[in-house]
C-alpha positions as CSV (number, residue, x, y, z in Angstrom):
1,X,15.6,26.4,14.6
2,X,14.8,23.6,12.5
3,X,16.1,23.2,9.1
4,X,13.8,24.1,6.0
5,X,11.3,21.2,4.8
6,X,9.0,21.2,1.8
7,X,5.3,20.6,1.7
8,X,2.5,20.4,-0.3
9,X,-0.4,22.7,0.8
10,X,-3.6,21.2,2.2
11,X,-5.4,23.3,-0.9
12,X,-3.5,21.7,-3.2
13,X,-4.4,18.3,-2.2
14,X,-7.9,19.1,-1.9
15,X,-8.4,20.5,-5.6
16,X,-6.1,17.6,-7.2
17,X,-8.3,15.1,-5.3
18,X,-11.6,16.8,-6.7
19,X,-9.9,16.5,-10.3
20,X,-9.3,13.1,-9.9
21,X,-13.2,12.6,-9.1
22,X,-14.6,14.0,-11.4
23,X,-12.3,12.0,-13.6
24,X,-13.3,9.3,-12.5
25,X,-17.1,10.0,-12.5
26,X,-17.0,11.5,-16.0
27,X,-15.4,8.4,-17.1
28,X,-18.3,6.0,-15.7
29,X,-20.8,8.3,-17.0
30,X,-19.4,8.2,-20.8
31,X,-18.7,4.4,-19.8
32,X,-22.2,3.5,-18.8
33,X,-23.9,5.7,-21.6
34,X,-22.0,3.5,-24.3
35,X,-22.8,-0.1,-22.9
36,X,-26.4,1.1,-22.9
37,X,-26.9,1.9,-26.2
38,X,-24.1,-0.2,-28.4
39,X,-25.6,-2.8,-30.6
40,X,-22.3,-4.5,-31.9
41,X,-18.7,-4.8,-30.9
42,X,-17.1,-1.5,-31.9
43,X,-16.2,0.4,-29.6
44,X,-17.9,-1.8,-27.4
45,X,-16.4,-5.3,-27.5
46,X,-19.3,-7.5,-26.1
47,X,-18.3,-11.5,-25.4
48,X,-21.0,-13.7,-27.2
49,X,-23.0,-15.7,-25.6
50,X,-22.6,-18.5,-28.5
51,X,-20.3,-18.8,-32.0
52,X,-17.5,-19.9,-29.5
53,X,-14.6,-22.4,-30.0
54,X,-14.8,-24.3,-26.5
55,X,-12.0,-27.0,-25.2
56,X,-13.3,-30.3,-26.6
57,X,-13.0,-31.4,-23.2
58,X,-16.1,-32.0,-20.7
59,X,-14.3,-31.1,-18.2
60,X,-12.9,-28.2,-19.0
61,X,-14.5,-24.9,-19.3
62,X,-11.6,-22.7,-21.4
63,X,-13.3,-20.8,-23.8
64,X,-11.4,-19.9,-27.2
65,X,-11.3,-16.6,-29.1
66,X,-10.6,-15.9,-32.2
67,X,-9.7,-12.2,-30.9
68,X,-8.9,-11.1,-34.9
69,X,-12.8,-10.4,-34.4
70,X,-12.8,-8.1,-31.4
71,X,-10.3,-5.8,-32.6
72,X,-7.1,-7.5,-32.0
73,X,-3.8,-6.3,-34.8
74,X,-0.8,-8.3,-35.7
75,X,1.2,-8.5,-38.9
76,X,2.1,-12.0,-38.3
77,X,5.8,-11.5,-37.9
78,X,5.9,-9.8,-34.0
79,X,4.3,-11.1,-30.8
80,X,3.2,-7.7,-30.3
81,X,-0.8,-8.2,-30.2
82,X,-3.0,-4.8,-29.4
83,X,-6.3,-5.2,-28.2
84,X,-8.6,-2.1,-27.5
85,X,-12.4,-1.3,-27.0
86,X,-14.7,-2.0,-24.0
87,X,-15.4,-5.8,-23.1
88,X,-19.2,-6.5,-21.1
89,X,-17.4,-9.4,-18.7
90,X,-18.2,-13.1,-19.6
91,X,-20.3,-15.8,-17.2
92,X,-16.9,-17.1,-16.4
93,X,-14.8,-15.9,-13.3
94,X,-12.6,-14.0,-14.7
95,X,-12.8,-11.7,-17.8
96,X,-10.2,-11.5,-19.8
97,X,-6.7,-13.8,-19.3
98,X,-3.7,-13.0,-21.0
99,X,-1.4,-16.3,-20.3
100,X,2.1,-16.2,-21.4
101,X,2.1,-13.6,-23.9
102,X,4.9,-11.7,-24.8
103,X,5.5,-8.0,-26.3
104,X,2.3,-8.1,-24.9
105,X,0.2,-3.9,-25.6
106,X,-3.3,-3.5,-23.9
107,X,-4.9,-0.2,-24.7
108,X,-8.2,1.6,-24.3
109,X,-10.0,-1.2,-23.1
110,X,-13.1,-1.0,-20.5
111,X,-14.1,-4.0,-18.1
112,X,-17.4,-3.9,-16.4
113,X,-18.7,-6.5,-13.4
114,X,-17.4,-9.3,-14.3
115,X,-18.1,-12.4,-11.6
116,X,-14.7,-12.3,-10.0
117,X,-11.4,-10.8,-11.6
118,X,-11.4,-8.1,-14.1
119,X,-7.9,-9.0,-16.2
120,X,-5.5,-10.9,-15.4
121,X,-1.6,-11.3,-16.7
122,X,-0.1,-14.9,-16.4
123,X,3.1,-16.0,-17.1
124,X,3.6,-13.2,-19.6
125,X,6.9,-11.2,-20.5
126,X,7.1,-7.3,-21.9
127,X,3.6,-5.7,-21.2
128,X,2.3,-2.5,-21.6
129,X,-1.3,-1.6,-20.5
130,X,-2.5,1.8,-20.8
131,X,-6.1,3.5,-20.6
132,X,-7.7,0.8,-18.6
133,X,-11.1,1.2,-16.4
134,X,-12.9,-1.2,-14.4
135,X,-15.6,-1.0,-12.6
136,X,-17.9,-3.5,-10.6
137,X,-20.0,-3.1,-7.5
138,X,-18.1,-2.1,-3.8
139,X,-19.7,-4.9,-2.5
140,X,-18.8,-7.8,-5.0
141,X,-16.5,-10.6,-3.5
142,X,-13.5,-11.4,-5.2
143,X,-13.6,-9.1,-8.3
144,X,-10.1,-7.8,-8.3
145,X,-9.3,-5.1,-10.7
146,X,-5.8,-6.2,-12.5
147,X,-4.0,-10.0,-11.4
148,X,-0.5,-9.9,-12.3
149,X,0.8,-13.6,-11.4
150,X,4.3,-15.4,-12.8
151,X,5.0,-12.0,-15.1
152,X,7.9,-9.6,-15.7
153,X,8.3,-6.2,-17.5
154,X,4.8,-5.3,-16.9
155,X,3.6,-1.9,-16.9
156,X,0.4,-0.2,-15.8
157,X,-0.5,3.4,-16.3
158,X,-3.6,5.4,-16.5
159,X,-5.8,3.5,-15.0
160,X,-9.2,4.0,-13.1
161,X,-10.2,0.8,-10.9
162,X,-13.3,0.7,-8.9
163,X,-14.0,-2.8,-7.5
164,X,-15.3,-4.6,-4.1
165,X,-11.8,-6.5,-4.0
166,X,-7.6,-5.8,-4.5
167,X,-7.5,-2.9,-7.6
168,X,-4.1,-4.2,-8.6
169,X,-3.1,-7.7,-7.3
170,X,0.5,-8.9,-7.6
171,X,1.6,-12.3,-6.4
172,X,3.9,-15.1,-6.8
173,X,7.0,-14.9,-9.0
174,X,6.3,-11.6,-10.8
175,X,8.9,-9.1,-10.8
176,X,10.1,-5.7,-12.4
177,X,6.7,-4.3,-12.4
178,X,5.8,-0.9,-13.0
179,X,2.6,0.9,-12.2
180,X,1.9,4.9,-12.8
181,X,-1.3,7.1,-12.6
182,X,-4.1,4.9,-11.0
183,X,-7.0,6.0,-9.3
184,X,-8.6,3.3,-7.1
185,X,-11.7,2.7,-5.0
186,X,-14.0,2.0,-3.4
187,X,-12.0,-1.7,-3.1
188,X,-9.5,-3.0,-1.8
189,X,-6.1,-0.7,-2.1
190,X,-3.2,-2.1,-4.1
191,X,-1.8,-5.1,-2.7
192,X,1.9,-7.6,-3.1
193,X,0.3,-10.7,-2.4
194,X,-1.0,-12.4,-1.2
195,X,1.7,-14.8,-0.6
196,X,2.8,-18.2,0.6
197,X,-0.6,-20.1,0.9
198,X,-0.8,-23.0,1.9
199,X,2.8,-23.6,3.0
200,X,4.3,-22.1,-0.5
201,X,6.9,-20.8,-1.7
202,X,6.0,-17.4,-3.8
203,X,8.0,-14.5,-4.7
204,X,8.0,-10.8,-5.8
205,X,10.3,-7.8,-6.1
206,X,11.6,-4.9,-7.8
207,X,7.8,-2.9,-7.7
208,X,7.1,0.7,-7.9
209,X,3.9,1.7,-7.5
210,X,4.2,5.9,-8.7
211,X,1.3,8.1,-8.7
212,X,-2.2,6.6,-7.2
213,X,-4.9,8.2,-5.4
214,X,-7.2,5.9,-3.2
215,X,-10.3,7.0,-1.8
216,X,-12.8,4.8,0.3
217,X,-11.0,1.6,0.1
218,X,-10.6,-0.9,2.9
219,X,-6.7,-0.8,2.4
220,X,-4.1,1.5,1.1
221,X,-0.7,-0.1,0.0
222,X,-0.7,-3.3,1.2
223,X,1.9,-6.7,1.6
224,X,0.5,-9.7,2.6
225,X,1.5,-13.2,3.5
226,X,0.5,-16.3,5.2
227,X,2.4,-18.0,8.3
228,X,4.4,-21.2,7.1
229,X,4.9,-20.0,3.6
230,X,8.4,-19.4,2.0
231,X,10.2,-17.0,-0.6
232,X,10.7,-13.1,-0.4
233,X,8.8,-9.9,-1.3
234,X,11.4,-7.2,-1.6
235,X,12.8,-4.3,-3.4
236,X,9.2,-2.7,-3.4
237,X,8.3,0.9,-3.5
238,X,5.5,2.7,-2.9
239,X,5.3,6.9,-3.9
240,X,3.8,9.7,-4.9
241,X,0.3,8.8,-3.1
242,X,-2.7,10.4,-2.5
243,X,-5.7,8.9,0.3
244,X,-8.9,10.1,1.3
245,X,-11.0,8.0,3.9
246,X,-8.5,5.0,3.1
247,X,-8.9,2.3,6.2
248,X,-4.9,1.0,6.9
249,X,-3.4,3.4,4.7
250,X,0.2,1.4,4.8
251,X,0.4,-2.3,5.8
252,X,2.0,-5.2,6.2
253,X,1.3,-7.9,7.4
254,X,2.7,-11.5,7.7
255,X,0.0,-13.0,9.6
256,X,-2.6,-12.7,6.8
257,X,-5.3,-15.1,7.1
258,X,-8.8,-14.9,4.6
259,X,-10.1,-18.1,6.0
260,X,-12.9,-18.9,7.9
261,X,-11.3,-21.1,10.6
262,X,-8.6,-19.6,12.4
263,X,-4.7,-20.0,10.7
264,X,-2.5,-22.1,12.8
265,X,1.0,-20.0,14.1
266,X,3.8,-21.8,12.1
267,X,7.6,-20.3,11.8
268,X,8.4,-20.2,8.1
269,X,7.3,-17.2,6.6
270,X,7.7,-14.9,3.3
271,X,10.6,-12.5,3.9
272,X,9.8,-9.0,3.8
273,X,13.1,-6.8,2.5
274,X,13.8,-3.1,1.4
275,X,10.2,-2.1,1.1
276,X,9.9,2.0,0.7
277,X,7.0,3.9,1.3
278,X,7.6,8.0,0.3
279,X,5.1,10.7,-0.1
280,X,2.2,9.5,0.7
281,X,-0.5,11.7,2.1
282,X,-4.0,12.2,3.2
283,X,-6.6,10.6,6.1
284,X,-7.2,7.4,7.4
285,X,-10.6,5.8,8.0
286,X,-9.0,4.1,11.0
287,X,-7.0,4.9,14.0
288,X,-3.6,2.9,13.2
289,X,-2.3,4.6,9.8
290,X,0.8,2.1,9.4
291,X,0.5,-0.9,10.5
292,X,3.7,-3.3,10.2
293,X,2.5,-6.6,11.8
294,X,5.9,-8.6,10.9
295,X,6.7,-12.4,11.5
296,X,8.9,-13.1,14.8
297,X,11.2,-15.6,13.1
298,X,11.3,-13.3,10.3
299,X,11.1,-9.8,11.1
300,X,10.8,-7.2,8.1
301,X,14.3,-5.7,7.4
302,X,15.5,-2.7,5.8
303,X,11.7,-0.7,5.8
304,X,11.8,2.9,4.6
305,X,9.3,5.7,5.8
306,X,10.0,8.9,3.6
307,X,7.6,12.4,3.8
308,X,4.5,10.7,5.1
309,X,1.5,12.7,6.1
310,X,-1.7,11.1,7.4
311,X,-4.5,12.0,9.6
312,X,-7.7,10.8,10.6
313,X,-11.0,12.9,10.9
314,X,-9.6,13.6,14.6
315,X,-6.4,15.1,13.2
316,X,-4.5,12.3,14.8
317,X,-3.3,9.2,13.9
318,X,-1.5,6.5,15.5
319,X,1.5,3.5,13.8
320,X,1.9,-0.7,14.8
321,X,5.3,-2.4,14.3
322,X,5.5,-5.8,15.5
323,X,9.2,-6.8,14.3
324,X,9.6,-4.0,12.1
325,X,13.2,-2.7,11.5
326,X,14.1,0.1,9.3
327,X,14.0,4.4,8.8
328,X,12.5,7.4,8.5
329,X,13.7,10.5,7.2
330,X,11.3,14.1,5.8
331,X,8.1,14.7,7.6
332,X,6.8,11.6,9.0
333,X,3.5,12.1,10.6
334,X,1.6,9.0,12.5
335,X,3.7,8.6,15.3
336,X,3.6,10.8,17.9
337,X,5.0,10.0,21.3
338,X,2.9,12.2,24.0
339,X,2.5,12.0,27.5
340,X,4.4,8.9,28.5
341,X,4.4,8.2,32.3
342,X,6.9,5.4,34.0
343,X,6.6,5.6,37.5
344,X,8.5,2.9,40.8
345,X,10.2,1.0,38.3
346,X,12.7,-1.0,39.6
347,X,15.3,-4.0,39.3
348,X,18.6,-5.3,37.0
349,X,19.0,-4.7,33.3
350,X,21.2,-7.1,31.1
351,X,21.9,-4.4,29.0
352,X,24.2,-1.3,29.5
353,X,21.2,1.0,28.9
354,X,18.6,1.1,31.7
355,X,16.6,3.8,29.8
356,X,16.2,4.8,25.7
357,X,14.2,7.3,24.3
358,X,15.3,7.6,20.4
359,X,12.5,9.7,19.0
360,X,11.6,11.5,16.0
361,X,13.9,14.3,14.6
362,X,10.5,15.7,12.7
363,X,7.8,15.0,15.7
364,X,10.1,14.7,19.0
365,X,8.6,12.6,22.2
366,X,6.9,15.0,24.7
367,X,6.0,15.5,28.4
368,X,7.5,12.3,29.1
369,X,8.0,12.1,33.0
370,X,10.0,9.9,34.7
371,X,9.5,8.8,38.9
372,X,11.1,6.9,41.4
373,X,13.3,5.3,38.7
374,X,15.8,2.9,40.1
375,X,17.6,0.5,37.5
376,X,20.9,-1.0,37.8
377,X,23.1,-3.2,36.0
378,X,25.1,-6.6,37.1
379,X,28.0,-4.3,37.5
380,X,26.1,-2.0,39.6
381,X,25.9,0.9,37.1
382,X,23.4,1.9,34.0
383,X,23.0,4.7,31.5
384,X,20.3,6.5,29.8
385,X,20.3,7.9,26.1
386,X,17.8,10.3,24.7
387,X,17.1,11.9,21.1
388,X,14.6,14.6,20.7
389,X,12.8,13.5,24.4
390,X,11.3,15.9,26.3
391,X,10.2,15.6,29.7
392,X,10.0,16.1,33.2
393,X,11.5,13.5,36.4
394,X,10.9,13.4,40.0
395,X,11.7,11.3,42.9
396,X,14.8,9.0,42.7
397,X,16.0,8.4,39.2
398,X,18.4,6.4,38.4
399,X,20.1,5.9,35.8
400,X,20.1,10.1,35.9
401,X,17.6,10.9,33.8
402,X,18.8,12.4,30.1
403,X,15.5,14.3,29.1
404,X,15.8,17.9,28.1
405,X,14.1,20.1,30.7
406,X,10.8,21.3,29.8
407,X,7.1,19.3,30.0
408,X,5.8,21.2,27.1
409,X,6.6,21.7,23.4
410,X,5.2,23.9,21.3
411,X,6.2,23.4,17.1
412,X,5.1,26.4,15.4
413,X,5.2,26.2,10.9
414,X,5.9,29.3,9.6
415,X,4.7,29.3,5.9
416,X,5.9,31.8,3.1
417,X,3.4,33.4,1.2
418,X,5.5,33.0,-2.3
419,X,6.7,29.0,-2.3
420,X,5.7,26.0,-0.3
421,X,8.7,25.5,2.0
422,X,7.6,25.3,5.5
423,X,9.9,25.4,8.8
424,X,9.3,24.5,12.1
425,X,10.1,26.1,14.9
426,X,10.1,24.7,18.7
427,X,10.4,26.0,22.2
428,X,10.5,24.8,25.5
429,X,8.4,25.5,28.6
């Protein structure tokens, strides 16, 4: 008997996702209604197309606001500027920049298809953004939601982000950042990175990203870097997560390359450390639901896989680690071990251990079947270890085999009608 776990009901998922989406919808309705009819700049703050102080340079292409007029407050004393209303995007790439601000308060503001990036935070210090939606086309290049580059003490929450790139973006040097209550997609998922471009060094850490739902984005939770690069991404955590028809649900991946001629393999690389991924449910548009595609020179350390529940429109779905070293502990779905064959194997190990099954206390390796085994050490003997494997053997095995008896396993949830525990029951055939 297995011991008690909890679990949130597939109903329950279902009717908080079709809360968010209407949320969401409602929101671009009322959001759409007011850019059509608004003839000045309250609530809808409009950039001018003229009346603006430009850099007296040729060369440059900075434009200069007087934000007093669009709705910005200060007393003059505090570097505490509030800015809120709805902003049509400018002709220039990105929207709206806020470059090494401090005390910094964004609220209530709407952003709609601008060229490339939506808002971006540079360099700043003490930010708090609240109430924000952006929207642009799902097919729009480079139009990420929210930039956060060279800041710290930045918080996000309540935000709905529907773009054809990144909905959040963090990258190099940014740190204690704090995100809660975003829906995102279609786009691009949330993404660290990415990092170490062109043989940099960047770096990130101490992230929590805590309460998001994705739906129809071409990534989930995302960390990428590029070979050769330098620096860290690390104490990052990801929770509290809901995905529907997400492609790569959870990945990293040091091999990142968004060029069009292929990335040449180098051996420096961004180091990935304590990265935590917990309660994060819901499908996957593709077959691989984690991917961790990590750098041989240096492998991500100290990963974390906590209560994590996805499926694809099969009802199964498969996990990639490449250099990948870490734990699991709660439900962790995504990587079952099923009907593993290893048949006339023979010759010398260089370890003590000729055979090692360590498997899943929550989803245990079954009908693995061992045949004509025969494995031996330089000192003529070898060992076998096995945790949760169950199988069959046959033939000559040797090392003896250590898989419980039994082919088949059958797990049976048992569900109480007054709370949402769930336990799990197995037995052998």
């Amino acid at each position: 008997m297995r011991e008690l776990r909890s679990s949130s009901s597939p109903n329950t998922l279902s009717c908080s996702l079709k809360s968010y989406f209407v949320h969401i919808l409602c929101s671009s309705i009322y959001l759409l209604l007011n850019i059509t009819t608004a003839n000045g700049f309250n609530p809808l703050i409009q950039l001018p197309t003229n009346g603006l102080y430009r850099n007296s340079s040729c060369k440059s292409k900075t434009v200069i606001l007087n934000i007093d007029d669009f709705g910005a407050k200060g007393d003059g004393f505090y570097d505490d500027t509030k800015v809120s209303g709805t902003i049509v995007a400018p002709l220039d790439p990105t929207a709206v920049t806020f470059h090494k601000c401090k005390n910094l308060k964004v609220r209530n503001i709407s952003l709609v298809y601008s060229q490339q990036m939506h808002m971006a935070f540079t360099q700043c210090t003490l930010v708090a953004a609240s109430g924000i939606t952006i929207i642009a086309p799902p097919d729009s290049p480079n139009t990420d939601g929210i930039h956060i580059s060279g800041s710290t003490h930045v918080e996000l929450k309540d935000l709905i982000i529907s773009t054809g790139d990144d909905c959040i973006s963090i990258v190099s040097n940014s740190s204690k950042i704090r995100i809660k209550n975003i829906i995102c997609g279609p786009g691009h998922g949330i993404s660290i990175g990415s990092l170490g471009k062109y043989n940099s060094s960047s770096s990130v850490e101490d992230v929590i990203v805590s309460g998001a739902v994705l739906f129809n984005t071409e990534n989930g939770v995302r960390i990428k870097t590029w070979q050769g690069g330098s620096g860290f991404a690390r104490k990052i955590t990801f929770e509290n997560i809901w995905m529907k028809n997400v492609s790569n649900p959870i990945i990293i991946d040091q091999y990142y390359c968004d060029s069009p001629v292929t990335c040449l393999n180098q051996t420096s690389a961004v180091g990935i450390d304590s990265i935590s991924f917990r309660g994060i449910k819901g499908t996957s548009a593709t077959e691989e639901a984690i991917i961790f595609a990590c750098s041989d020179s240096y492998p991500c350390k100290r990963l974390h896989l906590e209560n994590i529940q996805i499926i694809t429109s099969t009802g199964t779905a498969k996990s990639f680690c490449w250099e990948a070293y870490g734990t699991s502990s709660g439900l962790t779905s995504a990587v079952g071990i099923d009907s593993i064959s290893f048949r006339g194997i023979k010759g010398t190990s260089a370890t003590e251990y000729g055979i090692i099954f360590a498997c899943s206390d929550s989803y245990p390796c079954k009908r693995l079947h061992l045949e004509n085994i025969q494995i031996i050490t330089s000192t003529g003997t070898a060992k076998s270890f096995c945790w949760e494997a169950y199988g069959t053997s046959s033939g000559l095995v040797y090392p003896p085999t250590c898989l419980s008896s039994g082919d088949i396993i059958i797990r049976h949830q048992v569900k109480s009608n007054s709370t949402s525990w769930q336990k799990d029951d197995y037995a052998l055939f």
